[in-house]
C-alpha positions in Angstrom: 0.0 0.0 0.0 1.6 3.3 -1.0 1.9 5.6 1.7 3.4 8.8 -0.7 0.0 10.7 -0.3 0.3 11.7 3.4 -3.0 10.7 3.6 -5.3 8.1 5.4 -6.3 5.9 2.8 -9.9 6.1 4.4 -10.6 9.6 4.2 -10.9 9.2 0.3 -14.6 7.4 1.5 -15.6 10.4 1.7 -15.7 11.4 -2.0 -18.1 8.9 -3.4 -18.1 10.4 -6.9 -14.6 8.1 -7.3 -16.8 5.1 -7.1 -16.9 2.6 -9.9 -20.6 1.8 -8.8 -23.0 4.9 -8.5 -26.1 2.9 -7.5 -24.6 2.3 -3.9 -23.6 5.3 -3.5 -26.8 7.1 -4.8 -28.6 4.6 -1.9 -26.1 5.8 0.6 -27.3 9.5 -0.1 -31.0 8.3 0.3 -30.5 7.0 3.5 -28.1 9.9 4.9 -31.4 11.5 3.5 -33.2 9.6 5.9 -31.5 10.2 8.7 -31.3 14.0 8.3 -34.9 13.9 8.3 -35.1 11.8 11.7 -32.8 14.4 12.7 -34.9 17.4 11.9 -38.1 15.1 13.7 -35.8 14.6 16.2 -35.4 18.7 16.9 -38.4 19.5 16.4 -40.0 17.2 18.8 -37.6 18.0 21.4 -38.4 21.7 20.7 -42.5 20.9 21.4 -42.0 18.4 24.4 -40.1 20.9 26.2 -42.4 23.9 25.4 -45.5 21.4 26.0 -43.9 20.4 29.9 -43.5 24.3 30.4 -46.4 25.3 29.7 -47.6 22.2 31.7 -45.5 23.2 34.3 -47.4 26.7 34.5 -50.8 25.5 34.4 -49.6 23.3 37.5 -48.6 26.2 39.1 -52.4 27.6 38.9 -53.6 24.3 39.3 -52.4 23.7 42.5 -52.4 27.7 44.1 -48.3 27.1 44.6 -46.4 30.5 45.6 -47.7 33.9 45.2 -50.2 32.9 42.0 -48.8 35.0 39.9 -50.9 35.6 36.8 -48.4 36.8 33.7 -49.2 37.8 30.4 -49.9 35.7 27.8 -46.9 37.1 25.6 -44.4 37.1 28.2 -45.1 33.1 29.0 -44.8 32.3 25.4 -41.5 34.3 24.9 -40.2 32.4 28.2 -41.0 29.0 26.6 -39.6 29.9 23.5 -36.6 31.0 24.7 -36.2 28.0 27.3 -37.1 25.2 24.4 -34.6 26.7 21.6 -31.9 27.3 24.4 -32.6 23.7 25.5 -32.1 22.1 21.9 -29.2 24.2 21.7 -27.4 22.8 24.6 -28.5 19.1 23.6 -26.7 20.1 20.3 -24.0 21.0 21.8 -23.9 17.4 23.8 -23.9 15.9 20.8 -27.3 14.4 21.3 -27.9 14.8 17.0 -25.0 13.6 16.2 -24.5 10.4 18.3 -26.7 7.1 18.1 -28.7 6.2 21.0 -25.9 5.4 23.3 -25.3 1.8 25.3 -28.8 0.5 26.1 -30.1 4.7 25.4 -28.9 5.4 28.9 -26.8 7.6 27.8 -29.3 9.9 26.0 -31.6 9.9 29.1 -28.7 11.1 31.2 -27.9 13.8 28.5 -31.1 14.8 28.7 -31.2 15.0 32.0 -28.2 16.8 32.2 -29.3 19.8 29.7 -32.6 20.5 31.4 -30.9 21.3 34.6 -28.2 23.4 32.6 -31.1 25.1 30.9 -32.8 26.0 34.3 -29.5 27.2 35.6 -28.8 29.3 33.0 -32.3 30.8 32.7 -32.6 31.3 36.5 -30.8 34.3 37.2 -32.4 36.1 33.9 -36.1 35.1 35.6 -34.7 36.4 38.9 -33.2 40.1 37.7 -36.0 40.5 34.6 -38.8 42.9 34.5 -41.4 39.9 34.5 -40.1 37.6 37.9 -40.7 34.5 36.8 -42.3 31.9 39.6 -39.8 29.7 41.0 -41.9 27.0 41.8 -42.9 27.1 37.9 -39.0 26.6 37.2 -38.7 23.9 39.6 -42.3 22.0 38.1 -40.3 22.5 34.8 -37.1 21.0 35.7 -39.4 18.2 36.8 -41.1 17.6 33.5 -39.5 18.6 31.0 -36.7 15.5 30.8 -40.1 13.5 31.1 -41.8 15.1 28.4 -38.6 14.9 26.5 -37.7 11.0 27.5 -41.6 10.0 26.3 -41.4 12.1 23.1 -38.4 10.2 22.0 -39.3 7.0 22.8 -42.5 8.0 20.9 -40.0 8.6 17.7 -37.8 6.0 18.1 -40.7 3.1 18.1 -42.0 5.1 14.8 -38.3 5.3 13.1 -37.7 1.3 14.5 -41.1 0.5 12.3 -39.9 2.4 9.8 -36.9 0.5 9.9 -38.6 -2.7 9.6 -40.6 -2.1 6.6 -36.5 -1.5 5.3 -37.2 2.1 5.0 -33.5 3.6 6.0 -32.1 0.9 6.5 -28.1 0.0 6.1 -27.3 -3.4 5.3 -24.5 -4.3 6.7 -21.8 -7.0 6.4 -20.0 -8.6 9.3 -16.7 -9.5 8.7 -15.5 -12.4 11.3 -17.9 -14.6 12.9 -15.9 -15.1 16.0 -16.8 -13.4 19.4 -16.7 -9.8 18.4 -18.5 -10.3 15.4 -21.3 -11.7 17.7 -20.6 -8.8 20.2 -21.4 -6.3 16.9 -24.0 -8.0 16.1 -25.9 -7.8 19.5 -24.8 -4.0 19.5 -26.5 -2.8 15.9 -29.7 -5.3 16.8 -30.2 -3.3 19.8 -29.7 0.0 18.7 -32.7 0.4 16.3 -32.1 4.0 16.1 -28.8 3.7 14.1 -30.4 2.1 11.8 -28.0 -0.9 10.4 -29.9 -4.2 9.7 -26.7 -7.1 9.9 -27.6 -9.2 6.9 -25.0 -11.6 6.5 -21.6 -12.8 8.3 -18.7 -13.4 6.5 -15.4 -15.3 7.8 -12.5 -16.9 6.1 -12.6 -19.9 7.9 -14.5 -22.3 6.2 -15.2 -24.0 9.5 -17.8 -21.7 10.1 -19.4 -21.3 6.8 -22.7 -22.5 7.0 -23.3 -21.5 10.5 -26.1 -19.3 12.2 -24.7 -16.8 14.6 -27.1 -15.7 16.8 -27.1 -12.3 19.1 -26.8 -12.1 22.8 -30.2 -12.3 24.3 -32.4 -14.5 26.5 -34.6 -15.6 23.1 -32.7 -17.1 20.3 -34.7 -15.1 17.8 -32.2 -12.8 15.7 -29.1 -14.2 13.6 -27.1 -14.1 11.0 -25.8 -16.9 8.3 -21.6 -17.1 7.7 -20.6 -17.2 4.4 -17.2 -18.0 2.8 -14.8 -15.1 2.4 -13.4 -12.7 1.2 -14.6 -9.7 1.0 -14.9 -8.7 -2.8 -17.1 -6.2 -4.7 -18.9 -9.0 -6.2 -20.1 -10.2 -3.0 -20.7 -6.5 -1.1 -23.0 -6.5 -4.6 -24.5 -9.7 -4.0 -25.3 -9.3 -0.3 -26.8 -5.9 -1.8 -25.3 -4.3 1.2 -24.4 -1.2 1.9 -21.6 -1.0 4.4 -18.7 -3.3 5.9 -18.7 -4.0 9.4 -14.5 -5.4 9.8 -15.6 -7.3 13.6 -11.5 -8.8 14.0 -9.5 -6.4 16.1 -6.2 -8.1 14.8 -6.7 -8.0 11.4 -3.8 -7.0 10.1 -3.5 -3.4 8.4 -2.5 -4.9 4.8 -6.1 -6.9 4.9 -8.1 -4.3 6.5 -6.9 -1.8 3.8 -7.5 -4.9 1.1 -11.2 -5.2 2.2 -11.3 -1.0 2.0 -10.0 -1.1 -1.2 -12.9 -3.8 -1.7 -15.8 -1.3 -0.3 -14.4 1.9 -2.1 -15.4 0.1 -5.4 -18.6 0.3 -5.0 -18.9 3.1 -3.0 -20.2 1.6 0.8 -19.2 2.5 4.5 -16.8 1.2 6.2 -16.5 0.7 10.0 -14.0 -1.3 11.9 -13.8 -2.6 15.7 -9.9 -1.2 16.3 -7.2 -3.6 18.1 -7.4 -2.4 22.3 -5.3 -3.4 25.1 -6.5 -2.7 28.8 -3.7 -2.8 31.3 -4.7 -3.3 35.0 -5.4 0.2 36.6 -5.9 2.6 33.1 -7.6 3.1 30.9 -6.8 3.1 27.2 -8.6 6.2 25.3 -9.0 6.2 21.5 -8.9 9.7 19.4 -10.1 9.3 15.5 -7.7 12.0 13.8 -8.1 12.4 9.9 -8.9 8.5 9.9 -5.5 7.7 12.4 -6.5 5.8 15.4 -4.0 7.2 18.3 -4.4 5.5 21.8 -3.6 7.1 25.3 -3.1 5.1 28.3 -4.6 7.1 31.4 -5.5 6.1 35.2 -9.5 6.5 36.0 -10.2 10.2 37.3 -11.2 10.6 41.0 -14.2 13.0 41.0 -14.9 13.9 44.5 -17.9 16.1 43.9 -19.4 13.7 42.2 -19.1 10.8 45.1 -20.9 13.4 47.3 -23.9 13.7 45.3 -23.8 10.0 44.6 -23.6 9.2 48.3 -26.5 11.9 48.9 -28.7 10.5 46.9 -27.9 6.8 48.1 -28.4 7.9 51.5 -32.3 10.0 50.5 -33.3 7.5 48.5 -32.6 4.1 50.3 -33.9 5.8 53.6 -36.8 7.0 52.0 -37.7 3.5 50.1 -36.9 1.7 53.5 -40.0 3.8 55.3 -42.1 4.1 52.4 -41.5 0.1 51.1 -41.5 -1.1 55.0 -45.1 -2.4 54.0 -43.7 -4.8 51.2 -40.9 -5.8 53.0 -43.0 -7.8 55.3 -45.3 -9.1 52.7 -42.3 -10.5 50.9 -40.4 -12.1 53.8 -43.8 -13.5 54.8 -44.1 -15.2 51.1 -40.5 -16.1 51.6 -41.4 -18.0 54.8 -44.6 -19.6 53.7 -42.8 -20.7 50.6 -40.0 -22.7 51.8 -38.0 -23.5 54.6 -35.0 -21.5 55.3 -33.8 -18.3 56.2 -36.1 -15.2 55.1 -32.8 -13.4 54.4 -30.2 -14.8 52.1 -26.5 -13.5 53.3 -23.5 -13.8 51.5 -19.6 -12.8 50.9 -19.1 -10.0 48.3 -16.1 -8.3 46.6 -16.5 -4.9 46.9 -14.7 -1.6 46.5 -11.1 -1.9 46.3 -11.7 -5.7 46.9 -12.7 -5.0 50.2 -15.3 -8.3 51.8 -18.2 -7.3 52.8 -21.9 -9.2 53.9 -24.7 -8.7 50.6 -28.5 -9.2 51.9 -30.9 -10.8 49.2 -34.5 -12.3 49.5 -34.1 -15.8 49.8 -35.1 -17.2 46.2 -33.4 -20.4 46.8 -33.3 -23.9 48.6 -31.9 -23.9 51.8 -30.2 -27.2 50.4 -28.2 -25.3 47.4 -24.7 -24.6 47.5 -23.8 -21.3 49.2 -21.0 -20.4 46.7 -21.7 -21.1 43.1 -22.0 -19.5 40.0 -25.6 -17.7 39.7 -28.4 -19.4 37.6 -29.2 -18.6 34.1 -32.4 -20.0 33.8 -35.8 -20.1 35.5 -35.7 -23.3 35.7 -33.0 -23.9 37.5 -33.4 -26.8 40.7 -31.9 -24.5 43.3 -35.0 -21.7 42.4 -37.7 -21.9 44.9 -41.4 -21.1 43.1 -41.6 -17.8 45.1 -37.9 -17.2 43.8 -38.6 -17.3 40.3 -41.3 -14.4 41.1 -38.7 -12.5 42.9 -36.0 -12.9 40.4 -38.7 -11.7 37.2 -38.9 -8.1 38.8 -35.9 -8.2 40.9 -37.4 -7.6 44.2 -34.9 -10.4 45.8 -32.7 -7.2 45.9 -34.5 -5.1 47.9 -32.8 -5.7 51.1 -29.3 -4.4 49.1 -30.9 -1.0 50.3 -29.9 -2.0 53.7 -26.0 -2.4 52.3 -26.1 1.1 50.9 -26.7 2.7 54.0 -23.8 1.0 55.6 -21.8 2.2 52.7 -20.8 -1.0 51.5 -22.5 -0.8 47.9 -24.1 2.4 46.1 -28.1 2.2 44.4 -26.0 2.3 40.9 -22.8 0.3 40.2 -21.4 -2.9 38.9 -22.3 -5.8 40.4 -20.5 -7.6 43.7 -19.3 -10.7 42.6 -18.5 -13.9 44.9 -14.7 -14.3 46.1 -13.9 -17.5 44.4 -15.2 -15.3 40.8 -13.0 -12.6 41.5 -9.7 -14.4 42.0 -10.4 -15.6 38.4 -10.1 -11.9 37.0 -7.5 -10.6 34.8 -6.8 -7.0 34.5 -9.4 -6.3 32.7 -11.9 -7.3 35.0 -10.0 -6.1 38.0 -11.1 -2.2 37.6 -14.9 -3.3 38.3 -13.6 -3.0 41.6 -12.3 0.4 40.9 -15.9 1.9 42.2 -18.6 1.1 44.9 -20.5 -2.3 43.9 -24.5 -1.6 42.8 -27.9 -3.2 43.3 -28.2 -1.6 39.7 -26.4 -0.9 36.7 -26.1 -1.2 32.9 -25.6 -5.0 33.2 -29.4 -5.3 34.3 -30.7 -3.8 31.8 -28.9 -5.6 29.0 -30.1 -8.8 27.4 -26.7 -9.9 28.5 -27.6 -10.6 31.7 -29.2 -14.0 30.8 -24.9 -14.6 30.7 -22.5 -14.2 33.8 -21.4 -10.9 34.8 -18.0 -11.7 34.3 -18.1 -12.7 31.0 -19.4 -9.3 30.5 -17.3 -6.6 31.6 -17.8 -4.4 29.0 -21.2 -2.7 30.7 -19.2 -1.8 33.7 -16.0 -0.6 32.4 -18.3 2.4 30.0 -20.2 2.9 33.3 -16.7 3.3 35.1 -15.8 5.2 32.1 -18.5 7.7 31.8 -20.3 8.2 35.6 -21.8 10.9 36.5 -24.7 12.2 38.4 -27.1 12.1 35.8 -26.1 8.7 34.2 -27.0 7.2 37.5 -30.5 8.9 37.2 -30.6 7.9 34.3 -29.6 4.2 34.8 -32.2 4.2 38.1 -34.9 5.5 35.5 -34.3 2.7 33.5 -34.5 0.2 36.0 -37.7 1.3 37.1 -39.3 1.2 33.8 -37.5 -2.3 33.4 -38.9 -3.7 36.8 -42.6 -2.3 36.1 -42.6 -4.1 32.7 -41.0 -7.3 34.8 -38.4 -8.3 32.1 
């Protein structure tokens, strides 16, 4: 491969007018097409949620006689909701919240959201304070309330339309999935869950005739989604047949000369190209990736130490479990009397966790098992596992076997989001990798949960954990919480 240009061979994707085939690249248009109009939807409906929840947010301020009831004019509420929605899209904008897909499991884009309507308020709350018109601050505090609700519902209400859009193959991508082997299944699972990005996996393609033939099927409790392998390699003549329109390259260690081969190969006839890029993880850092002109450059780093943040986080642990310990005192003793009628045994189930720092500490759990099964052994996968008591099974479906865990985060030993304590004789099996789970307070909640990849071990997958370690913050763990609930009302 000549290297005289100075150039990254893959910016030249970008002019698709080189391409020997126009028809892909006249599809490619249509669907970038597409997705500008989602976009634009997108906007626009976060523009009328938010100015719907403030006007909302007014009326409730009548509605309920709260403060002074202030009556203002008609023109001044309009120009405040104005001003408030277009300020808010602004600063979603400037998240990146139209320029990113929906995020790992669309936490992510609820905590943005989150985030920006607080920023909004802040910003707008001096300007209500010193204007002529003194804007209500119980109406500001109703609207930092429903607004991220309004917005949340509203694009949940898009993305269902855009995912049956989707499946009627209206802006679709087809993609190809080079490499069959565990990241390839990994990718796989990733585009089949985020319906918003809008890339349909049609087809798997591996050099290793082994696995020709094969269905690969994606990461979830039901077995309904897959892929067939084909033989390799990648040519024009089969990104044609396939009728795709871009290359997924799912082998970290493919080696530059075949990645650029199978670029070479897309370029032809004009389709996208993505590629999951070689990392290595070292025990206690962090290894960051910057795309510059098409150059992957890594940077090791250790994990940042945010000590504002642990405040809030412990704040919050501290209101909430309290408050759900008096409020959900009632259940409690429902539950432990099911427990006890079910099955003999303990009510409570105690056991040795790893925690923070690989610190022991005591976890507290609904019984949902015989009092005959082994104290230390890996969890079950399935319902109908023989250690499972019948009132277990209920428990486990909407996860109310962890309700006691509140009890562990007001001692301090775990946190209401986090990853999950694992059992000693687990965590002696980590490598370095799996090591900085224990870099942060263990949860009763966290990505994990609300992946279809917990129907696996949690060890086997790290990868929710490390992007919460990654990217926590106050509002991700809002977010996350959010998410749980929604989650454990729908009992999934």
């Amino acid at each position: 491969m000549s290297t005289n240009t100075d150039k990254p061979y893959f910016a030249e994707f970008e002019n698709l007018k080189t391409s020997t085939d126009t028809a892909p690249a006249d599809r490619l248009l249509f669907l970038l097409s597409f997705e500008h109009l989602a976009t634009a939807a997108e906007v626009l409906g976060d523009f009328l949620a938010a100015s719907v929840a403030l006007i909302g947010a007014y009326r409730l301020y009548h509605l309920f006689g709260l403060g002074r009831d202030v009556v203002y004019p008609r023109q001044t509420i309009l120009e405040a909701v104005l001003v408030f929605a277009l300020l808010f899209v602004i600063l979603l904008d400037r998240e990146g919240v139209y320029r990113k897909g929906s995020g790992m499991l669309r936490v992510s884009e609820t905590e943005r959201t989150l985030r920006v309507s607080v920023q909004a308020f802040l910003i707008l709350l001096p300007v209500a304070i010193f204007s002529a018109h003194l804007i209500s601050r119980w109406v500001l505090f109703l609207g930092v309330l429903l607004v991220p609700i309004a917005v949340v519902c509203e694009k949940q209400f898009l993305f269902s339309i855009v995912r049956r859009l989707h499946t009627r193959g209206r802006g679709v991508r087809k993609a190809i999935i080079y490499g069959a082997g565990f990241t390839g299944k990994r990718v796989l699972s990733a585009l089949l869950r985020s319906r918003k990005l809008g890339i349909n996996p049609k087809v798997f393609v591996d050099d290793d005739e082994k696995q020709v033939g094969k269905s690969i099927y994606a990461l979830s409790y039901h077995r309904e989604e897959s892929a067939e392998v084909i033989h390799g390699p990648v040519t024009a003549e089969l990104i044609k047949r396939c009728d795709a329109d871009m290359i997924v390259v799912a082998i970290p260690s493919l080696g530059q000369d075949k990645l650029y081969a199978i670029a070479a190969e897309a370029k032809k006839v004009g389709v996208m190209l993505a590629f999951v890029p070689s990392q290595t993880i070292y025990e206690d850092a962090w290894v960051n990736y910057v795309d510059i002109d098409g150059i992957m450059l890594a940077t090791v780093s250790p994990p940042e130490t945010m000590h504002v943040y642990e405040l809030a986080k412990r704040t919050l642990d501290l209101l909430v479990s309290v408050t759900a310990l008096i409020f959900l005192s009632p259940l409690f003793a429902l539950l432990a009397l099911a427990v006890r009628i079910d099955s003999d045994g303990p009510i409570i189930f105690k056991q040795q966790r790893v925690g923070k720092n690989g610190r022991l500490f005591e976890i507290y759990k609904f019984r949902t098992m015989r009092i005959d099964a082994p104290t230390y052994q890996f969890s079950p996968t399935t319902v109908g596992d023989w250690r499972i008591t019948r009132m277990g099974r209920i428990l486990r479906k909407i996860s109310l076997d962890e309700l006691p865990q509140i009890l562990n985060v007001i001692k301090g030993d775990m946190s209401l989001v986090g990853p999950r304590p694992e059992m000693p004789f687990i965590v002696k099996m980590y490598g370095p990798r799996e090591r900085l789970r224990l870099s942060v307070l263990p949860g009763i909640t966290g990505l994990w949960q609300l992946s279809a990849d917990r129907a696996f071990l949690i060890h086997e997958n790290p990868q929710y954990d490390l992007y919460y370690i990654r990217n926590r913050g106050f509002f991700m763990d809002l977010a996350i919480l959010l998410h749980t609930l929604a989650f454990a009302i729908k009992g999934v």
